[in-house]
DRENNUNU-989127 format. One line per 3 residues: their letters; for each residue x, y, z of N, C-alpha, C. Coordinates in Angstrom, 2 decimals. Layout:
# DRENNUNU-989127
A> X,Y,Z,X,Y,Z,X,Y,Z  ...
# end
This chain:
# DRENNUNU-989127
XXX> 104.75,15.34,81.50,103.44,15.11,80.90,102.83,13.83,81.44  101.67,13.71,81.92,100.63,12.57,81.88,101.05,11.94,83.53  101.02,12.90,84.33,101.51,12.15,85.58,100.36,12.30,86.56
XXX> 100.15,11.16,87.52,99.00,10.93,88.65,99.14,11.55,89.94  100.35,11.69,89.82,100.56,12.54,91.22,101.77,13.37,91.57  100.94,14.33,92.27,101.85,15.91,92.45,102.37,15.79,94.26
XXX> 103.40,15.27,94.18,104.31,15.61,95.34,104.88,16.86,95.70  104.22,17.62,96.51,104.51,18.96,96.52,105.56,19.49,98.06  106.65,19.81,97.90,107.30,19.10,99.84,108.39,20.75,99.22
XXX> 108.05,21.89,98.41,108.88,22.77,98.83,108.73,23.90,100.08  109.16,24.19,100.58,109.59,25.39,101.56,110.41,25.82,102.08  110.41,27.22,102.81,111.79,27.96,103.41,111.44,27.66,105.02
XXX> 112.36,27.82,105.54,112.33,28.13,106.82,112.59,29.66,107.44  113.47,30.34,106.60,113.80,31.74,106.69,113.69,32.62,105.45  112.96,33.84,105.52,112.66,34.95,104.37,114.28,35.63,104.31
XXX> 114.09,35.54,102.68,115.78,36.23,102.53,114.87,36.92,101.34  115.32,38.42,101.70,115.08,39.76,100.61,113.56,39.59,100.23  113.35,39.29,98.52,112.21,38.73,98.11,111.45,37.71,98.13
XXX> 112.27,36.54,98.95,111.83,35.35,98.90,111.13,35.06,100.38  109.54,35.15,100.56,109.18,35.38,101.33,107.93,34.33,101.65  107.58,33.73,103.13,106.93,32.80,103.02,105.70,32.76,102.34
XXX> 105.18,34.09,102.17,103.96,34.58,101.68,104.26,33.71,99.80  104.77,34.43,99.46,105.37,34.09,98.21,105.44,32.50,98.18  106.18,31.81,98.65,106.91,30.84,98.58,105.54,29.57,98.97
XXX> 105.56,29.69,100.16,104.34,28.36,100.88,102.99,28.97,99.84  102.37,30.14,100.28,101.13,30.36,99.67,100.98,30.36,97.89  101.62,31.06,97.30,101.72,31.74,96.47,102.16,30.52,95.58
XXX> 103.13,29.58,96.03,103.94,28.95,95.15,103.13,27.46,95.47  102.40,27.15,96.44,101.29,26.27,96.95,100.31,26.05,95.80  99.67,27.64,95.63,98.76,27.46,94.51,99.30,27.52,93.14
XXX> 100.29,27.85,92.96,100.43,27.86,91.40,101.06,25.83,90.82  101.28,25.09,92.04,101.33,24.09,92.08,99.96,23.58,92.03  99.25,23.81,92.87,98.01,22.52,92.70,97.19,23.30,91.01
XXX> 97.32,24.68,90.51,97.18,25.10,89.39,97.72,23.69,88.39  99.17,23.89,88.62,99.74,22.66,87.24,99.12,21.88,87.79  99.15,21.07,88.65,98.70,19.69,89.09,97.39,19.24,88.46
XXX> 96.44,20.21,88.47,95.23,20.25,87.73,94.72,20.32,86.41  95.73,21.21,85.72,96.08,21.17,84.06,96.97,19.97,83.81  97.52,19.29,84.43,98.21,17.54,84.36,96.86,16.64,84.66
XXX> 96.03,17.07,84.70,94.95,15.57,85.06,95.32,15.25,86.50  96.62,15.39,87.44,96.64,14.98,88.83,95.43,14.02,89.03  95.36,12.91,89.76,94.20,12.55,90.43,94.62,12.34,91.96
XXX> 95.87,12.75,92.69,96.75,12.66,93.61,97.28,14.08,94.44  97.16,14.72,95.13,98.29,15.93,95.35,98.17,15.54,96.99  99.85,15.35,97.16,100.13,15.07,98.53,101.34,16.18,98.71
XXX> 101.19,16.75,99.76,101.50,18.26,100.40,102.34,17.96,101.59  103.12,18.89,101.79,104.25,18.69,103.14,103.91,20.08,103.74  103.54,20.05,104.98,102.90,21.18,105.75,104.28,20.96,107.24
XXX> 103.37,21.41,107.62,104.74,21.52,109.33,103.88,21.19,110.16  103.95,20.18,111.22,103.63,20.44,112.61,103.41,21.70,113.52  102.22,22.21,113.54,102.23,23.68,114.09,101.34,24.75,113.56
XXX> 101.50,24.24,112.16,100.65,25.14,111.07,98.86,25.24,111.80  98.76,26.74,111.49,97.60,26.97,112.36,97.22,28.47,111.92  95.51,28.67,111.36,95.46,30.47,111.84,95.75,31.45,112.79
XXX> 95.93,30.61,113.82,96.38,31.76,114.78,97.72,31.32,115.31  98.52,30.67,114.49,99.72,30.68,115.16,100.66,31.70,115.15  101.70,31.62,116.23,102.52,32.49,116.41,103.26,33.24,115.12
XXX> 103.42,32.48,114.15,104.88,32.68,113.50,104.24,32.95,112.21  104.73,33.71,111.33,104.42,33.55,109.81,104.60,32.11,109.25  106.12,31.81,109.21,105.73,30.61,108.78,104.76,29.35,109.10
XXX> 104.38,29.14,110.12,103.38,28.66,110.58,101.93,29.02,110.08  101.70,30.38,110.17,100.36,31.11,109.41,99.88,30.86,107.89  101.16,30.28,107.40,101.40,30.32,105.97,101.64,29.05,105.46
XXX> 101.73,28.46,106.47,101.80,26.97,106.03,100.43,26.17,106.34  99.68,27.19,107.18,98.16,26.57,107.16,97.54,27.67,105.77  97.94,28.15,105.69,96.89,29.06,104.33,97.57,27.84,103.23
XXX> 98.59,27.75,103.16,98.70,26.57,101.90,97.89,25.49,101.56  97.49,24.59,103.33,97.17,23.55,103.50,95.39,24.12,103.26  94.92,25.22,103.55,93.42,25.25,103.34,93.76,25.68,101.48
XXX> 94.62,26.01,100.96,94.26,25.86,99.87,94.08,24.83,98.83  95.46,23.26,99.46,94.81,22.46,98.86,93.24,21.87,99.45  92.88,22.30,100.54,91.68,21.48,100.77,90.24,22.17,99.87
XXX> 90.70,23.35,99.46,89.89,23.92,98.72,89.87,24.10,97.14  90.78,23.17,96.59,91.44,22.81,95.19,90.38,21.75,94.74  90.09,20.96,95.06,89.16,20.01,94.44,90.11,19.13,94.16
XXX> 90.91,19.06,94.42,92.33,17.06,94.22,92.12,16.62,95.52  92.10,15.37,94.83,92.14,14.15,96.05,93.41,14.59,96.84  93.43,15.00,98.19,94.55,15.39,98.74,95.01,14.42,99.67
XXX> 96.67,14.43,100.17,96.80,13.93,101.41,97.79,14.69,102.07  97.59,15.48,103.21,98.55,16.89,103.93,99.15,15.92,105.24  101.10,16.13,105.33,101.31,15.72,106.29,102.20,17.07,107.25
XXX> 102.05,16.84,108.23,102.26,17.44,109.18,103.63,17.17,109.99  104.93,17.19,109.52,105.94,16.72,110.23,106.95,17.50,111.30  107.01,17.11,112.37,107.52,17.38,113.20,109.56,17.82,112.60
XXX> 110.17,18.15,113.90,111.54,18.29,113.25,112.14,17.03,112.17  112.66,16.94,111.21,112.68,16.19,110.26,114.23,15.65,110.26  115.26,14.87,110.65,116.46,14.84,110.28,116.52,13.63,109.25
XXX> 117.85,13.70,108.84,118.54,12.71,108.04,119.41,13.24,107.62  120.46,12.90,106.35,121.25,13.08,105.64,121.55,14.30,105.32  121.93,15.58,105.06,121.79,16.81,104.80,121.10,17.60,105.84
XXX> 120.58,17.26,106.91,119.74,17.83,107.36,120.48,19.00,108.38  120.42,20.49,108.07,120.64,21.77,108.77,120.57,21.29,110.08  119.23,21.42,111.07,119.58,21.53,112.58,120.06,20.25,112.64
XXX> 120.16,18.97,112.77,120.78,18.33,113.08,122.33,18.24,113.35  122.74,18.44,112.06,124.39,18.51,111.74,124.77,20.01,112.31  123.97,20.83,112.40,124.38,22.20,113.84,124.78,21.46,114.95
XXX> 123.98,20.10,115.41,124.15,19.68,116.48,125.04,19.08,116.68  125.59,18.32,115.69,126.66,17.66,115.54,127.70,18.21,115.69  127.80,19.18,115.10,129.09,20.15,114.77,129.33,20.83,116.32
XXX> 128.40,20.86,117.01,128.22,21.79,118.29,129.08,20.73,118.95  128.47,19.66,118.96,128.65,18.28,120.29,130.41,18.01,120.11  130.27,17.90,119.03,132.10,17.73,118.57,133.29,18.40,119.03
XXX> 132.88,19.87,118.86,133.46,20.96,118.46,133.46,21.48,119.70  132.25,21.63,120.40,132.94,22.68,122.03,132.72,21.68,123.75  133.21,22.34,124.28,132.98,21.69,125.36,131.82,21.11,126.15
XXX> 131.14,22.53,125.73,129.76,22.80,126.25,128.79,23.28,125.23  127.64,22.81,125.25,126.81,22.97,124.01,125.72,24.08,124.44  125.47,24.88,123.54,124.38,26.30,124.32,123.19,26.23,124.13
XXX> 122.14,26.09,124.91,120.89,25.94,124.89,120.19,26.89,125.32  119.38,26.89,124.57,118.34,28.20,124.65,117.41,27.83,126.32  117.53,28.99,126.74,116.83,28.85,128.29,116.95,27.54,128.62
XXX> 116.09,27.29,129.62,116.19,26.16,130.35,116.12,24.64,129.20  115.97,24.58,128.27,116.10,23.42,127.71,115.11,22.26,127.86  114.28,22.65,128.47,112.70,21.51,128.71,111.64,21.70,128.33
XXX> 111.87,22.24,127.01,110.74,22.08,125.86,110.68,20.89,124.82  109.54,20.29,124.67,109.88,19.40,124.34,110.08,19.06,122.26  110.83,18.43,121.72,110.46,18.11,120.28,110.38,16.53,120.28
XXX> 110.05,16.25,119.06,109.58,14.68,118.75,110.45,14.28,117.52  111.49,14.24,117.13,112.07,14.52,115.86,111.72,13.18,114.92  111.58,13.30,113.58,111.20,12.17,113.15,112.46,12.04,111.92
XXX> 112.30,10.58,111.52,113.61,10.35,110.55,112.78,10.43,109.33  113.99,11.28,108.16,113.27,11.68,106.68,112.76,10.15,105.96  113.57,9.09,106.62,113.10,7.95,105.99,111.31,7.61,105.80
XXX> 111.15,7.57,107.67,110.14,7.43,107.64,109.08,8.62,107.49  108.98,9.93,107.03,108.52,10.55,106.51,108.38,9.57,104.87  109.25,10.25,104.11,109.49,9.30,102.76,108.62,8.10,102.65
XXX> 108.49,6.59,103.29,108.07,5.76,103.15,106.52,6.41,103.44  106.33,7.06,104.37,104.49,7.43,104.79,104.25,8.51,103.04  104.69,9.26,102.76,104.90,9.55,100.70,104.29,9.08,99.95
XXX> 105.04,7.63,100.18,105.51,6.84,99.19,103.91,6.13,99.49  103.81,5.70,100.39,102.56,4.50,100.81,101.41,5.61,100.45  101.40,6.87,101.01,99.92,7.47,100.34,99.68,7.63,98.92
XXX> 100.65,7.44,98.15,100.46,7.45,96.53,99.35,6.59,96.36  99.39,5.49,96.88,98.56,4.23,96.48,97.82,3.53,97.41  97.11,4.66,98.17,96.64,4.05,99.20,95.12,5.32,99.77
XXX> 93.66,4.39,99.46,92.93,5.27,98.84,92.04,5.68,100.66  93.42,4.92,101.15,92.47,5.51,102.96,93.25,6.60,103.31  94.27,7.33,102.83,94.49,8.35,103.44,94.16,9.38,101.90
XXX> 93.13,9.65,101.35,92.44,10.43,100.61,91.81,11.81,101.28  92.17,12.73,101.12,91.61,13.92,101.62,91.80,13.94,103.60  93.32,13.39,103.69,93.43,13.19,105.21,94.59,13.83,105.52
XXX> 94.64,14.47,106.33,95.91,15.19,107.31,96.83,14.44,108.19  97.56,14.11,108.18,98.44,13.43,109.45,99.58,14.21,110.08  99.77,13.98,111.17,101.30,14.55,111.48,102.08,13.35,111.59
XXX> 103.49,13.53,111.51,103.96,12.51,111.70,105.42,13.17,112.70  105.91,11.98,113.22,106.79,12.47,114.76,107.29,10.95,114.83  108.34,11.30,115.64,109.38,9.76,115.89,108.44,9.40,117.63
XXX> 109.15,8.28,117.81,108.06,7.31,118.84,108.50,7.92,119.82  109.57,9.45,120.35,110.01,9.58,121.72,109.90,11.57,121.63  109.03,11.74,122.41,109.14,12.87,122.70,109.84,13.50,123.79
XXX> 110.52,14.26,123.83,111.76,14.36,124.21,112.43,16.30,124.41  112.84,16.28,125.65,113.33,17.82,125.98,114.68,18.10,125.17  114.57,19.07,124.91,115.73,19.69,124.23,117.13,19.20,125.42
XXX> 117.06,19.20,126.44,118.83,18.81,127.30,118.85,17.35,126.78  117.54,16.34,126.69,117.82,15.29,126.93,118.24,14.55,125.07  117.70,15.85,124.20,117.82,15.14,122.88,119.96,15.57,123.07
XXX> 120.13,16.47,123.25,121.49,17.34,123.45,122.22,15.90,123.91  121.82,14.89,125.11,122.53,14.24,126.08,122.32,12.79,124.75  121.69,12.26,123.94,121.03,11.47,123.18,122.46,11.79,121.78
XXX> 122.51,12.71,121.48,123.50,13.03,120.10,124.69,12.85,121.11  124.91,13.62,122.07,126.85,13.20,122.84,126.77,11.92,122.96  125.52,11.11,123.21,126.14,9.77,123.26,126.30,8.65,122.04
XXX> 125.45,9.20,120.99,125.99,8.75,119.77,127.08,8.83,119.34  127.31,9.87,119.51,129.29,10.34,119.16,129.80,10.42,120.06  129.74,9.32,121.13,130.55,9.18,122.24,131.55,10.46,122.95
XXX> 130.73,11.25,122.83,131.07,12.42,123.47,130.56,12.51,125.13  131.29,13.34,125.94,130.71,13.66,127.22,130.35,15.11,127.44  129.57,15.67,127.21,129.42,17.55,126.73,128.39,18.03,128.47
XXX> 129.30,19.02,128.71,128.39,19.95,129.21,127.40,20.68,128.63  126.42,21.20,129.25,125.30,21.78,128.68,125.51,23.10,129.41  125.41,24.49,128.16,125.34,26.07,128.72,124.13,26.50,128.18
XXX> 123.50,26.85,129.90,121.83,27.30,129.31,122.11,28.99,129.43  121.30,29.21,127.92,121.60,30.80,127.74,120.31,31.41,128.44  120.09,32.73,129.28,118.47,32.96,129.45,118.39,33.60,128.81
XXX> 117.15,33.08,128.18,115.81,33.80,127.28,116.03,35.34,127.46  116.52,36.34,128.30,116.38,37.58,128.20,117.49,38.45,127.43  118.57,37.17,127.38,119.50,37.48,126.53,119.89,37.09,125.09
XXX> 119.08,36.07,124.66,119.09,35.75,124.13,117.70,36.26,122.78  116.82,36.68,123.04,115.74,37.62,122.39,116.16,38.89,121.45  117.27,40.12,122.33,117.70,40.66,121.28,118.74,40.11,120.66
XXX> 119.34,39.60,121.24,120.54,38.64,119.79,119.61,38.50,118.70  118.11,37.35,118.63,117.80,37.20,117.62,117.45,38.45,116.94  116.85,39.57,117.69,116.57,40.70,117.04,117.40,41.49,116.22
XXX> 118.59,41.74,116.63,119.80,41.98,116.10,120.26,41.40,114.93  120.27,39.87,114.92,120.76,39.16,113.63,119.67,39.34,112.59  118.28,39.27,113.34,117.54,39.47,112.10,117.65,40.95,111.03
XXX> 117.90,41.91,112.13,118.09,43.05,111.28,119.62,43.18,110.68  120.28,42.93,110.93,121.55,43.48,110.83,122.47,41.98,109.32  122.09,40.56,109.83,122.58,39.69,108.99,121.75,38.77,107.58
XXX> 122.37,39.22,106.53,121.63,38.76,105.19,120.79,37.50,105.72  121.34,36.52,106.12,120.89,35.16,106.29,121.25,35.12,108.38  120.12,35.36,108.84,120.00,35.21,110.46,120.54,33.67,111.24
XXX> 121.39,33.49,111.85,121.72,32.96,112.50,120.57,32.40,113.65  120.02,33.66,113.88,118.26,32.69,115.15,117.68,34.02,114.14  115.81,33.57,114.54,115.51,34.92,114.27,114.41,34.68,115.15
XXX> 113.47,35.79,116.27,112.40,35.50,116.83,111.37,34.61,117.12  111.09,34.38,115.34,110.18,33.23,114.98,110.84,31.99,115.19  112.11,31.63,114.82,112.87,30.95,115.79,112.58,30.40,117.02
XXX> 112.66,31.14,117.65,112.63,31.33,118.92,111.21,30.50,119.36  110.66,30.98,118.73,109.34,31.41,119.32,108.99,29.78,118.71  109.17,29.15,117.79,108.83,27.80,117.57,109.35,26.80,118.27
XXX> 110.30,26.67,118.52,111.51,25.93,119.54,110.51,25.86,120.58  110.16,27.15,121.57,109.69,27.37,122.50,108.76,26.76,122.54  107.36,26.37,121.63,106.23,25.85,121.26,106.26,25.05,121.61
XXX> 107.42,24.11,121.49,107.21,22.47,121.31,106.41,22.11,120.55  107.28,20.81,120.29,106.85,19.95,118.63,106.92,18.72,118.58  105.58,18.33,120.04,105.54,17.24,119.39,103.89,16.90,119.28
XXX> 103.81,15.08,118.65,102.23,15.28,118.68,101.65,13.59,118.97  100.60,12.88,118.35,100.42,12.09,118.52,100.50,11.64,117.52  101.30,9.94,116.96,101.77,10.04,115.39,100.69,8.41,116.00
XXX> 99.96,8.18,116.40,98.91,6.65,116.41,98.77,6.64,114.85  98.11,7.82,113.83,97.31,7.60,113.02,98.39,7.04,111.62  99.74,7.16,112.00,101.10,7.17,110.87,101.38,5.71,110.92
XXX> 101.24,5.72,112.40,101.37,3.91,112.58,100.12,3.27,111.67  99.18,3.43,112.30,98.23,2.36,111.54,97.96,2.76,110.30  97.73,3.66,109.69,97.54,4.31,108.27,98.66,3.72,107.54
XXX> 99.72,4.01,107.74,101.00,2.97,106.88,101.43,2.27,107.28  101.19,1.73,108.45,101.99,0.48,108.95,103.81,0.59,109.26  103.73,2.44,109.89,105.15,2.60,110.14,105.33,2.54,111.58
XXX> 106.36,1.88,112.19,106.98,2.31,113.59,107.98,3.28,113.27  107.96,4.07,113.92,109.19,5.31,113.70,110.35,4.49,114.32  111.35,5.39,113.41,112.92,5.03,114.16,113.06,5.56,115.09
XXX> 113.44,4.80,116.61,113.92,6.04,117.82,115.04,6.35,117.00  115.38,7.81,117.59,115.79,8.49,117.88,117.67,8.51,117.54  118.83,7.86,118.47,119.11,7.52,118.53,120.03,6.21,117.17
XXX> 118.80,5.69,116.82,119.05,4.87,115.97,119.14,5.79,114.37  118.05,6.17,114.41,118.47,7.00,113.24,119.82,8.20,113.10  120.33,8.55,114.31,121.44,9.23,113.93,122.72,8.58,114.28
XXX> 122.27,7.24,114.43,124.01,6.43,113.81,123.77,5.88,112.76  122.51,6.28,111.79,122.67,6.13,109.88,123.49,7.26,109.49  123.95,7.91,110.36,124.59,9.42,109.83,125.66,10.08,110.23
X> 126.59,8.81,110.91,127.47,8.70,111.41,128.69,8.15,110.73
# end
């Protein structure tokens, strides 16, 4: 009861049975800025994805911009961020990576491996949060946010072996073989191991220009690097 601001940061990355992005980002988007509005809200700050777009490739992507035009069409003071791959503490792809770099000789990369991502640390996501609560210049503003090094998938791969002082070969899988695998797992396994859309985002590349994260909160991102020996 009686609260100023609606932090809204749920989503899936993968549809299991009924639980579907439609449902979940859209559906569960608005029935949030709904309460937010019967609370008095004078605040609703939103966690969108880097990528989100009407004509993007992917559902989730499609659906994470129908969320984001719905808070812009809610009437709350909004602030939508846009984050690139996200690690820290708990974080799924990361600790895949980990577990990979450790564990085999050679680590498997999807095709050639020179697409690029920007990965950013959950910290500094969190602190850019935390600073728009109370901060009346990012009011009805979008940002993406991304770590200071954009960076190819071999070279983030070569970046984690040397955190964990590992020396790893790299096995590039091609793309032609690797397409029905995802097709396969998607049909065949409850919870998909890759699935197309997968694919197909990786491929995109993810990264962007984070100038406006810097000066808007006064954050330097953590390289890279540094943030995954907090997690070590």
């Amino acid at each position: 009861a009686g609260p100023d601001t609606f932090i809204h940061l749920v989503g899936i990355i993968l549809e299991h049975g009924t639980v579907t992005f439609e449902d979940i980002h859209v559906r569960g988007t608005m029935n949030a800025l709904g309460a937010a509005s019967v609370a008095g809200c004078s605040r609703f700050l939103h966690m969108s994805a880097l990528g989100a777009g009407p004509g993007a490739d992917t559902a989730y992507h499609r659906t994470k911009w129908q969320a984001e035009e719905a808070v812009r069409a809610s009437g709350l003071p909004y602030t939508i961020f846009r984050p690139s791959i996200i690690y820290g503490p708990g974080g799924d792809f990361i600790r895949m990576l980990f577990r990979q770099v450790r564990l085999l000789p050679a680590v498997p990369v999807l095709g050639d491996g020179r697409y690029r991502l920007q990965p950013v640390s959950v910290l500094d996501v969190a602190a850019c949060f935390s600073a728009a609560v109370t901060s009346d210049r990012t009011i009805d503003r979008e940002y993406e946010l991304c770590g200071p090094e954009a960076m190819e998938y071999n070279e983030m791969i070569d970046i984690i072996s040397a955190v964990l002082g590992k020396r790893r070969l790299k096995l590039h899988v091609p793309l032609p073989l690797v397409r029905p695998v995802a097709f396969a797992s998607e049909k065949l396994m409850p919870k998909p191991l890759l699935t197309r859309d997968h694919l197909s985002m990786l491929l995109a590349e993810n990264v962007c220009d984070n100038t406006a994260m810097r000066e808007d909160f006064g954050i330097e991102p953590m390289p890279f690097a540094e943030g995954l020996r907090l997690l070590i």
